[in-house]
N, C-alpha and C positions, 0 to 999 in steps of 0.2 A: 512892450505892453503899453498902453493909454492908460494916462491916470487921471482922474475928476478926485476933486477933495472936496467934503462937505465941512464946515464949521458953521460950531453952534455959536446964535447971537446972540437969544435972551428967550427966551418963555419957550415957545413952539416954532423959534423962528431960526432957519437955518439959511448959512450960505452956500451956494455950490458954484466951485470953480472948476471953469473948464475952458482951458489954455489960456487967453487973455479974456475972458465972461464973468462977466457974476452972475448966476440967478439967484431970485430969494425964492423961498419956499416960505410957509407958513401954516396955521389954521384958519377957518373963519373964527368970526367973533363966536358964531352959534358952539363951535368946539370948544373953546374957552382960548382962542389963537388970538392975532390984533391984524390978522388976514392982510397981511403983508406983501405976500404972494401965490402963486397958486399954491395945493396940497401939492405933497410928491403923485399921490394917486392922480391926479388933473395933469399932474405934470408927464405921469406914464402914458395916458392915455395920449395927451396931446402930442409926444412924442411919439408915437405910433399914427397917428392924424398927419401929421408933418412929413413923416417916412415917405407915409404913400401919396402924397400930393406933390410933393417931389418925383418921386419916380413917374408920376404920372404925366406932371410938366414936360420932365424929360423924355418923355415916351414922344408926347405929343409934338414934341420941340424936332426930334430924329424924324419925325413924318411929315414935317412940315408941316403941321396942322395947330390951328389956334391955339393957343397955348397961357396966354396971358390973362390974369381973371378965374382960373381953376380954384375955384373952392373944394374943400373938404370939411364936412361936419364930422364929428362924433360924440356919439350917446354911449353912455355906458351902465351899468350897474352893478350894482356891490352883491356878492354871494352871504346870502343870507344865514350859513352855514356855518363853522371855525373851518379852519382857520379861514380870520379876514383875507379878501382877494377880491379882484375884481373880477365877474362873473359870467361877463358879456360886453365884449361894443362890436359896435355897429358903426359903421363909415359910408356915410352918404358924399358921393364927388357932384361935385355940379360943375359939365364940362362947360369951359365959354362956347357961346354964339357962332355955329360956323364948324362945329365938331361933325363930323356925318355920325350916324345913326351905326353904320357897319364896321364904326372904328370905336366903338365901345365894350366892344368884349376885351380888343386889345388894352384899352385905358386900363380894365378891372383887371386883368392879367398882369400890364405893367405893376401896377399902385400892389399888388398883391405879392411881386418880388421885392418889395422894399425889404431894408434888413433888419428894421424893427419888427416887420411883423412872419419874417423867417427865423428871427430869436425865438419868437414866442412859440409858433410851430417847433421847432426843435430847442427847446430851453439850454442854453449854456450851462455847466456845471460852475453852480455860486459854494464859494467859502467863505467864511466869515473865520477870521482870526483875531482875537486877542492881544494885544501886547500890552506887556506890564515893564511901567517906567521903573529903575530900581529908588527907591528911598535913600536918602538921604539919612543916615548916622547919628 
């Protein structure tokens, strides 16, 4: 099993490790954060952004077809609902210069096997456990 560890810094600001990384997470200032880093929620999103421009590169790279310069945007929105979650995004690719027109369903088909966004299609079973340090006497 893979393990990432988050630790907390100070206010809203956490660290997360993963293998030899740090990333910082945070709030904006508008949260009452000192926006340090992205949210985790920015950070979910952009990891699913990332998933599929990767497979997409890769796709593109297998075809020998341009590859270099693939951007991916993502929009997202918050479910206005309980529980909070995120609601909708949307992944816009902008393939590089030189992509043909007929190798674009394949791009969307690649970027859509990524395995961030076949988690989300099939969600993994999350446990949350507890553990309690014993006290000291």
């Amino acid at each position: 099993m893979n393990e990432i560890k988050v630790i907390h810094r100070q206010a809203d600001s956490f660290a997360i490790l993963v293998r030899d990384h740090v990333v910082h997470v945070d709030q904006p200032y508008s949260a009452g954060g000192q926006d340090a880093g992205p949210t985790p929620v920015e950070l979910f999103v952009g990891s699913l952004a990332s998933c599929a421009a990767h497979y997409g590169h890769r796709h593109l790279e297998r075809l020998g077809l341009p590859a270099e310069g693939l951007e991916v945007t993502a929009e997202y929105t918050m479910s206005a609902a309980r529980p909070n979650r995120v609601a909708r995004v949307g992944l816009l690719a902008r393939p590089p210069a030189g992509v043909p027109v007929v190798e674009l369903d394949g791009l969307r088909a690649a970027m859509e096997q990524c395995t961030v966004h076949n988690s989300l299609i099939r969600p993994p079973q999350l446990d949350v456990h507890i553990e309690i340090h014993a006290r000291a006497a």
